[in-house]
C-alpha positions in Angstrom: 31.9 134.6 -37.1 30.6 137.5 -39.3 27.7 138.2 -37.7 29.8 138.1 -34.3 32.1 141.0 -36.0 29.3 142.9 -37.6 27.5 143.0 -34.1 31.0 144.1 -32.5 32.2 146.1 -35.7 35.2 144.6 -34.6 37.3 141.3 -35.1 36.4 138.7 -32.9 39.9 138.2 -31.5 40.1 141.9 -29.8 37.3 140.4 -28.0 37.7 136.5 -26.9 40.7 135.0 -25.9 39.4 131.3 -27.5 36.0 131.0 -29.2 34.9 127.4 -30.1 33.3 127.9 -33.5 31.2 124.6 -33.3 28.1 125.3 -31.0 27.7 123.2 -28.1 23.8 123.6 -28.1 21.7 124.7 -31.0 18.2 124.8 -31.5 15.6 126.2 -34.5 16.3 129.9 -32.9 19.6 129.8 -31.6 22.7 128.3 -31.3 25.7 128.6 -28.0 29.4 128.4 -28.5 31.8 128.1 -25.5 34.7 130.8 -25.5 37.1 132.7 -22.8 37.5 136.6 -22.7 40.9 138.2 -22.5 40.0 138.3 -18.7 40.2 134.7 -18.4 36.6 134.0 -17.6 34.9 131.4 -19.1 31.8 132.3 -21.4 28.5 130.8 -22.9 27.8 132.8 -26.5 24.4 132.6 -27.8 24.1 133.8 -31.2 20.5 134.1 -32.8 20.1 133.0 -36.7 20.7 135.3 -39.0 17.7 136.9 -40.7 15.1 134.7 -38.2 12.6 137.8 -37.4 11.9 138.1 -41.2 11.1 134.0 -41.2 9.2 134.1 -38.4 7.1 137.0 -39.4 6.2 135.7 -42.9 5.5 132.0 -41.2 3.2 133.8 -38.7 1.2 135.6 -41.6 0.7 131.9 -43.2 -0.7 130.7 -39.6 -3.3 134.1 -39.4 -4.3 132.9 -43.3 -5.1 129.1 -41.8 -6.2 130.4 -38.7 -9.3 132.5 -40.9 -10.2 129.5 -42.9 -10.0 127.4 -40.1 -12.6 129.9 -38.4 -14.4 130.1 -41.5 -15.5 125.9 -41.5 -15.2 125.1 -38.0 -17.6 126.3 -34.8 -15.0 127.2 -32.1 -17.8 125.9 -29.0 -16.6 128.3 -26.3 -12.7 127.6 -27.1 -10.0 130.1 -28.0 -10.4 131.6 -31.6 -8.0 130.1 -33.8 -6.8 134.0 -34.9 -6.3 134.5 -30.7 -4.4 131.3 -30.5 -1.9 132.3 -33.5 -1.5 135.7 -31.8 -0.6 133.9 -28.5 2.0 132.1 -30.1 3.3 135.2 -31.9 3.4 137.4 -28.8 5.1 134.4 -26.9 7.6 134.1 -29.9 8.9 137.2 -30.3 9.3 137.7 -26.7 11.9 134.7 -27.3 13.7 136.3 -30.0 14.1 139.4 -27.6 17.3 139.1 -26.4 17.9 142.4 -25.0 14.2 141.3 -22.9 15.8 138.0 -22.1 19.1 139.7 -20.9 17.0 141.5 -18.3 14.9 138.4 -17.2 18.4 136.7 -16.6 19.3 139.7 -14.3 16.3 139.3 -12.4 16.7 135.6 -12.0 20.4 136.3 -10.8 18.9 138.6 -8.4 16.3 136.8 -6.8 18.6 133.6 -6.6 21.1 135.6 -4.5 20.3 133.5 -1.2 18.7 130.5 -2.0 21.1 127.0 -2.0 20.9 124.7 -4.5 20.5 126.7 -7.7 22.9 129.0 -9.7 21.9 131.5 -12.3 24.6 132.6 -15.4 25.5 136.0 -14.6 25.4 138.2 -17.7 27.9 140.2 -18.9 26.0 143.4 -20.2 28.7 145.4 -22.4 28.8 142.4 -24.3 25.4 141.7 -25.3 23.6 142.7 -28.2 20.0 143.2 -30.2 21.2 139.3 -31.5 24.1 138.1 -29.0 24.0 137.2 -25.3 26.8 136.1 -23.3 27.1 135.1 -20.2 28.7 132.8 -17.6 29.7 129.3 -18.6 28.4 126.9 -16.0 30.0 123.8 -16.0 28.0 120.6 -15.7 26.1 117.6 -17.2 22.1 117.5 -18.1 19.7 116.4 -15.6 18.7 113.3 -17.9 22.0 111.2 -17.0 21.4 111.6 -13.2 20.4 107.2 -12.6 18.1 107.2 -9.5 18.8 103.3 -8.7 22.9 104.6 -8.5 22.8 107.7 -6.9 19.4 107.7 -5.2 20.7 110.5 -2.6 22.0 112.2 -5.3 18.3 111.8 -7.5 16.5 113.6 -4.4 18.7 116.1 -3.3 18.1 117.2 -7.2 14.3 116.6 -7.1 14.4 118.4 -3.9 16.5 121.9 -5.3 13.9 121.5 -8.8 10.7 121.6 -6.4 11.9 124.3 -4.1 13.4 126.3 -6.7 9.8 126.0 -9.1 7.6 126.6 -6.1 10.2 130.3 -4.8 10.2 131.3 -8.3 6.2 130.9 -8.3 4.9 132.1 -4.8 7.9 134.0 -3.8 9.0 136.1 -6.8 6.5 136.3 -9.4 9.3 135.2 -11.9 9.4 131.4 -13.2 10.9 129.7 -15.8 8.2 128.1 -17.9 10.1 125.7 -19.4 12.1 123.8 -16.6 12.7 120.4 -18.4 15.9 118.0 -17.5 17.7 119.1 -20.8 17.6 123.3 -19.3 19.0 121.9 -16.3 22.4 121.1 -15.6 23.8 119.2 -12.7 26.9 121.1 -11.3 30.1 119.5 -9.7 29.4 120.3 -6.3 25.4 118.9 -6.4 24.0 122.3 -7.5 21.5 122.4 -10.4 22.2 125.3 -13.1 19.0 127.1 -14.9 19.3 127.5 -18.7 18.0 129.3 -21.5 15.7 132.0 -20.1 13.6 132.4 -23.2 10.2 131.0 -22.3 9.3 132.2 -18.5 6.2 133.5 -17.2 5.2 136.5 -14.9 2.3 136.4 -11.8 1.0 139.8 -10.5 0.6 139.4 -6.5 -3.3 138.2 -7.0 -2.3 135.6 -9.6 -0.1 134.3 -7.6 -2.6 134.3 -4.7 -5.1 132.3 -6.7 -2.4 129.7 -7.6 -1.6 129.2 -3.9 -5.5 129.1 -3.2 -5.6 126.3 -5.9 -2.9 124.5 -4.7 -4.4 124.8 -0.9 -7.4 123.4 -2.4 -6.0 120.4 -3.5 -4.1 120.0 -0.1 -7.5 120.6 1.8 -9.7 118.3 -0.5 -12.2 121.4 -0.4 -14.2 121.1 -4.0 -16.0 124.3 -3.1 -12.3 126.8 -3.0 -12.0 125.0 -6.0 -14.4 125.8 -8.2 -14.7 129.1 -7.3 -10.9 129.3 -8.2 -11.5 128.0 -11.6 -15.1 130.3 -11.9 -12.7 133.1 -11.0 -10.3 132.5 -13.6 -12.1 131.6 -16.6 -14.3 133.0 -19.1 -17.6 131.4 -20.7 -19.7 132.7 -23.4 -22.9 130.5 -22.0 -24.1 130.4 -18.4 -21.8 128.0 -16.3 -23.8 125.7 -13.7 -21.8 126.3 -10.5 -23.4 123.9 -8.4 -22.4 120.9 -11.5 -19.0 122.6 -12.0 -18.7 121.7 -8.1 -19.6 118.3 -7.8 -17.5 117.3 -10.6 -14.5 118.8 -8.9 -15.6 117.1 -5.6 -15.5 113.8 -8.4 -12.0 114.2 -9.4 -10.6 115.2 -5.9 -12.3 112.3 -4.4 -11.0 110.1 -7.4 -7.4 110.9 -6.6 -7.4 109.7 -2.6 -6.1 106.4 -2.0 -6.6 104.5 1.4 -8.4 106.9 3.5 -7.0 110.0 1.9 -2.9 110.2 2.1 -1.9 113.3 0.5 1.2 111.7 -0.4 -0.9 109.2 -3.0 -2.3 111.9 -5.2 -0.4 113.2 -7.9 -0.8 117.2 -8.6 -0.1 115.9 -12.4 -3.3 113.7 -12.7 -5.3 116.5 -10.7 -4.3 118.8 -13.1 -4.7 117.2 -16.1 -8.2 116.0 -14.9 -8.8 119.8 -13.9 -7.9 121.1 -17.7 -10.6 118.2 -18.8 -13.6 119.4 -16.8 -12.4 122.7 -18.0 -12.3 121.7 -22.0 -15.9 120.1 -21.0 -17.5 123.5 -19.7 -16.2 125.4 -22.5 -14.1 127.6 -20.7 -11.3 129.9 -21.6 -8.3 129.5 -19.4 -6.1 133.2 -19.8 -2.5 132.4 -20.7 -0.9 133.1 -17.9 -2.5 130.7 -15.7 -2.0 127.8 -18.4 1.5 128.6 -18.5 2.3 127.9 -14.8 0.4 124.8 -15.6 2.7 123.8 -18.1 5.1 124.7 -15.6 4.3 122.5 -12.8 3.4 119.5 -14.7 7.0 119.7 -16.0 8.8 119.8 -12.9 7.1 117.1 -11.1 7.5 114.8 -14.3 10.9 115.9 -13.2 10.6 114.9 -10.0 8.8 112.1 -10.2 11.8 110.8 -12.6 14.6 111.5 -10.0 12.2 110.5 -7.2 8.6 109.1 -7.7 8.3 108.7 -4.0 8.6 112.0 -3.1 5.1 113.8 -1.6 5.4 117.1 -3.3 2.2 118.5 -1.5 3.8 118.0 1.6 6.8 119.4 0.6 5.2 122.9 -0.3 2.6 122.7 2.9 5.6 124.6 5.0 6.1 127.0 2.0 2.6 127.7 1.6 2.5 128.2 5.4 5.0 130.5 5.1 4.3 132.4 2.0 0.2 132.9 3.6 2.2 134.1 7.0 4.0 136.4 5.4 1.2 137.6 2.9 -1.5 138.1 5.7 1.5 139.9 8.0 -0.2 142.9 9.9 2.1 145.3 7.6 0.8 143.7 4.7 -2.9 143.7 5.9 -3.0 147.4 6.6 -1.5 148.3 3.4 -4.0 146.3 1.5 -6.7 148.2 3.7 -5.2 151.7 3.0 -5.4 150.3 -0.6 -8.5 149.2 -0.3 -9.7 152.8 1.4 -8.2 155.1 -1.7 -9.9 152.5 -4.1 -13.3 153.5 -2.9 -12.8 156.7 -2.5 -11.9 157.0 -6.0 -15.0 154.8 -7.0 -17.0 157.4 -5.6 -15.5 159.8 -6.8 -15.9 158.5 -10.6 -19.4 157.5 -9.9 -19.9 160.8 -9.2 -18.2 162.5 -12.1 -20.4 159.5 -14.4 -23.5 161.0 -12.6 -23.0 164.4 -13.5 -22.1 163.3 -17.2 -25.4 161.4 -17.7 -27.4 164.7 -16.4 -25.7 167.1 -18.6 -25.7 164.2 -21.7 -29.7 164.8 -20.5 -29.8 168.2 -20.4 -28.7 168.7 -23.5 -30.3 166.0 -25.2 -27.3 163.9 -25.8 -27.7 160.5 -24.1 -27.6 157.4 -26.1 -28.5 153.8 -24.9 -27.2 151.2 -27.0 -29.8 148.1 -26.5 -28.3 144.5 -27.7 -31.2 142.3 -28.1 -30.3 139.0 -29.9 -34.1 138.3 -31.5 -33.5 142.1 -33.3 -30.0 140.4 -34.2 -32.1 137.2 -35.3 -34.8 139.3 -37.5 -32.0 141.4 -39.1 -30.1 138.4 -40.4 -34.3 137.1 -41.7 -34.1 140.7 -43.8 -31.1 140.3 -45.2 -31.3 136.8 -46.3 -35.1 137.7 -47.7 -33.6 140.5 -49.4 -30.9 138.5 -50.7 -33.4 135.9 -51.9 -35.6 138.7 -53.5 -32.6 139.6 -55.9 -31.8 136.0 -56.7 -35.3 135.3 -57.5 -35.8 138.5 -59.9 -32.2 137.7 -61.5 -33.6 134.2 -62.7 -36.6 136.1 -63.3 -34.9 137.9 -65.7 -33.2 135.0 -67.2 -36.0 133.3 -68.3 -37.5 136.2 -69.7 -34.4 136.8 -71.8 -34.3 133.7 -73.3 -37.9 133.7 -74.3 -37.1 137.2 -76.1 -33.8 135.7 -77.8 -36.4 132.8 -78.4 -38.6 134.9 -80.8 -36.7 137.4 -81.9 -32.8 136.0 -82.7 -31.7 133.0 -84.3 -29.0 131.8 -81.9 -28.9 127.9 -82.6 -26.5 125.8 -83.2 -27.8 122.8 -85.3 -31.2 124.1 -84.5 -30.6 123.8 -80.5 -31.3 127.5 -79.0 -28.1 126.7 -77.2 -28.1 130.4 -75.5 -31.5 130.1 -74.6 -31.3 126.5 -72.7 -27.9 127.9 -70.9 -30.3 131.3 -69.5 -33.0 128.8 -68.2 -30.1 126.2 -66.3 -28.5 129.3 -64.9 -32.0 130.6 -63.5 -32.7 127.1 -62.5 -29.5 126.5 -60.6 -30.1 130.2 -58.8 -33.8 128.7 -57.9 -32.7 125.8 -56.8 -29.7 126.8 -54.6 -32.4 129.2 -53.1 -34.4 127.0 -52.1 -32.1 124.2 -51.2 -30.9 127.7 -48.7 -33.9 127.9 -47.1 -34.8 124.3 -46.4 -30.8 123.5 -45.0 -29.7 127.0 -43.4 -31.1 125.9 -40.0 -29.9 122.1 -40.0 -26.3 122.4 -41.6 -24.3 123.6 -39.0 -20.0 124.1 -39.2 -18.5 121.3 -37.4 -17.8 121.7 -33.8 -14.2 122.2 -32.2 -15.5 120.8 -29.1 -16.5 117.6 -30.8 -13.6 117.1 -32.8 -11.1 117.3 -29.8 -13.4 115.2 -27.7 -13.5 112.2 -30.4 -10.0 112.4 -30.7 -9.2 112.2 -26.9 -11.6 109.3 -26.7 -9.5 107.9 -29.6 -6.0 108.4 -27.9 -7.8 106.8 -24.6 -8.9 103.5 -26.6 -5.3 103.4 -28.4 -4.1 103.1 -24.7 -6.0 100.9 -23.4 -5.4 98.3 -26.2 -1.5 98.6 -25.7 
C-alpha cells in the first residue's frame, strides 16, 4: 500500500474503487492484486518488490566472482564462457524488471492479436503505470493445468489448437513471442478463449531469423539432413574447424531415427528432434546465439503443452499450411523486388567502401603508415617458452641466493638455537622448495591440464541416462 501511494503521491483510494490487498499471484519479482477503478473496470495490479534492482545487482556481482573462478579451474571446450553466461542472465533479468519495457511489449502483443480468434491480450492502461507498477485488464479465467483431456477432450484440443496457432503467428508472423508460454501463464477464459500472461520473458526474431527458423522447421517436415545442417553451420559459432560432411550424416542419423513405419510425419515428435539436435550441437562444441535457443525453449514448451491437452495431435502438419502461407507471402513478387532493390543499394555501397578502403591503404602507403598485424600461434607458443624461462631464471637465482646467504650467516653469525642454525636450514628448505616446484613446473605443465566442461556435462548426461533406465 505504501509503495502504491509513493508511486501515485497520492492515496490509493482517489485511485481504485476496491483493491484486494492479498495478491492473487506472486512470484520472487513480483506480486498481482485484483482491484476496480472508479470507472468500474476491473484491473490486474502488478507491483514489483521493493528495493529488488539493488538485490539483484549485488547477487549478479557474486555470480561474475564464481563465474572467474569457475573460468579460472575449468577448460570451457568450445561452450559459452561462464562470465558470457552470467551476463546473459543479467541482460535477460533486467529486461524483466523493466516494467516500463514490458508495458510496451504488452501493447505490441495487444496489437498484433487484434484479429486472430482464440487468444486475448490484457490491455494496458498507460496513465496508470509506473517505473514499478503495471496495471492492466483483469481477465477472468482458470489455469491451463485443470483443463482434464479424458472429460473435455473437445475442450483439451480446441486449447491445444489456439496454443499451437497462437506460438507458431507470434513466431513466423510477427517477430514477437512469448518465451515462456507454460499452462500456469495461460488462462482458460469462459467462452473457450485462452488468455496470455505475464509478458516478462519474450523473445524478438529479425525477418532472417525468423526465416532460418521456418527453414529448420521445413527441414524437419522434408526429412532433408543437408537444409539442415547448413541451418545449424549457419547459426552457430566454433572455435575449431567443424567437419560438415560428419555434422550431416549425424543429422541424417537423428532424422532417420525419429520416422516410424515408413515415415509418418505425424510419429515424430519436434521435442525429441530438438532435443537430439541441441546434443549433436553440445558434441560439436558449438555456440548456439541466444536468440535462437530461446525460441527453442519456446517450442519445446508449447508442444509439452500440447501434447498434455492432446498427444495425438500432428503438430507438423498443423504448421505445413502456415509455413505455406507465411513462404507465399515472403516470396510475394512485392516482396522479391524489394529484397532485390535491397540487394542492388547493398552492393553499390560495397563498392563504394571497397573503394574508399583502397584509397586508404595507398595513402597509409604513401605515407608510410600501413601496419599489418600478423597472428601466428607458434610466435604465441615461443613467447609463453620466454616468459616461463625467464620466470624460471629468477626462481633459480632467488634460491641461488638463498643458499648462499645461509652459508654467509653459517660463518659469520651465530644464529642457533640449541646449536641448530635454525635460520640457515629454513634459507636452504625455501630454496629447495623454489627448485623443486620448478622443476616439478617443467616436467607437469604439458600433462596437467584444467578439467574439461565438455567432459563434465557429458558424464553427467550419461549419469542421468543410466538413472533412467534403471527406474
Amino acid at each position: 500500500k505504501k509503495q502504491l501511494s509513493k508511486a501515485y503521491d497520492k492515496p490509493l483510494d482517489e485511485i481504485f474503487a476496491e483493491f484486494e490487498m492479498t495478491p492473487i499471484a506472486s512470484a520472487s519479482i513480483s506480486q498481482v492484486h485484483k482491484a476496480r477503478l472508479k470507472n468500474g473496470d476491473l484491473v490486474a495490479v502488478k507491483i514489483q518488490r521493493p528495493e529488488l534492482l539493488n538485490e539483484v545487482r549485488a547477487d549478479i556481482d557474486i555470480l561474475y566472482y564464481l563465474a572467474r573462478l569457475l573460468e579460472a579451474i575449468v577448460e570451457a571446450s568450445g561452450f559459452t564462457a561462464p562470465r558470457s553466461l552470467v551476463k546473459e542472465f543479467e541482460d535477460s533479468l533486467l529486461k524483466e524488471l523493466d516494467f516500463r519495457r514490458e508495458v510496451a511489449t504488452i501493447k505490441r502483443f495487444y496489437e498484433n492479436a487484434i484479429g486472430r480468434e482464440g487468444v486475448v491480450i490484457p490491455q494496458v492502461y498507460d496513465d496508470l503505470c509506473r517505473d514499478d507498477v503495471i496495471v492492466m485488464e483483469f481477465i477472468e479465467g482458470y489455469s491451463l493445468r485443470e483443463v482434464d483431456p479424458q472429460k473435455d477432450p473437445e475442450l483439451a484440443h480446441k486449447l491445444a489448437a489456439i496454443a499451437v496457432d497462437t506460438t507458431l503467428a507470434q513466431v513466423f508472423a510477427d517477430g514477437l513471442y512469448h518465451a515462456d508460454p507454460h499452462p500456469g501463464n495461460l488462462l482458460v477464459m469462459k467462452d473457450g478463449r485462452i488468455g496470455l500472461l505475464d509478458f516478462g520473458a519474450v523473445g524478438e526474431l529479425t525477418p532472417p531469423m525468423r526465416d532460418t527458423c521456418l527453414a529448420f522447421l521445413m527441414s524437419i517436415v522434408l526429412q532433408d539432413a543437408e537444409a539442415m545442417t547448413r541451418l545449424i553451420y549457419r547459426i552457430t559459432t566454433s572455435n575449431k574447424r567443424l567437419e560438415v560432411r560428419t555434422l550431416q550424416n549425424e543429422c541424417a542419423v537423428i532424422l532417420h531415427r525419429h520416422l516410424i513405419h515408413g515415415g509418418k510425419l505425424g510419429e515424430i515428435s519436434v521435442t525429441h528432434v530438438l532435443q537430439d539436435v541441441s546434443d549433436l550441437i553440445t558434441a560439436h562444441q558449438l555456440k548456439v546465439p541466444p536468440e535462437y535457443a530461446l525460441v527453442i525453449k519456446a517450442g519445446l514448451t508449447i508442444e509439452g503443452v500440447m501434447m498434455a491437452l492432446d498427444p495425438k495431435m500432428d503438430i507438423i502438419e498443423r504448421a505445413r499450411p502456415y509455413l505455406q502461407q507465411v513462404m507465399t507471402e515472403r516470396f510475394s513478387p512485392k516482396d522479391l523486388s524489394t529484397a532485390l532493390a535491397k540487394n542492388f543499394f547493398d552492393s553499390t555501397g560495397i563498392v563504394q567502401d571497397a573503394y574508399t578502403s583502397l584509397a586508404q591503404v595507398l595513402m597509409d602507403v604513401e605515407h608510410g603508415q600501413l601496419h599489418i598485424n600478423i597472428s601466428n600461434p607458434e610466435v604465441t607458443k615461443l613467447r609463453r617458452s620466454v616468459d616461463t624461462l625467464g620466470l624460471l631464471i629468477s626462481i633459480c637465482l632467488i634460491s641461488a641466493a638463498f643458499i648462499v646467504g645461509a652459508f654467509i650467516n653459517l660463518q659469520q653469525y651465530d644464529l642457533s638455537v640449541y646449536g641448530i642454525p635454525v635460520i640457515s636450514i629454513i634459507a636452504v628448505l625455501v630454496a629447495a622448495v623454489l627448485c623443486g616446484g620448478s622443476i616439478m613446473f617443467l616436467l607437469l605443465r604439458d600433462r596437467v591440464k584444467k578439467p574439461s566442461l565438455a567432459a563434465i556435462i557429458k558424464r553427467f548426461q550419461k549419469g542421468s541416462k543410466k538413472r533412467e533406465l534403471k527406474k
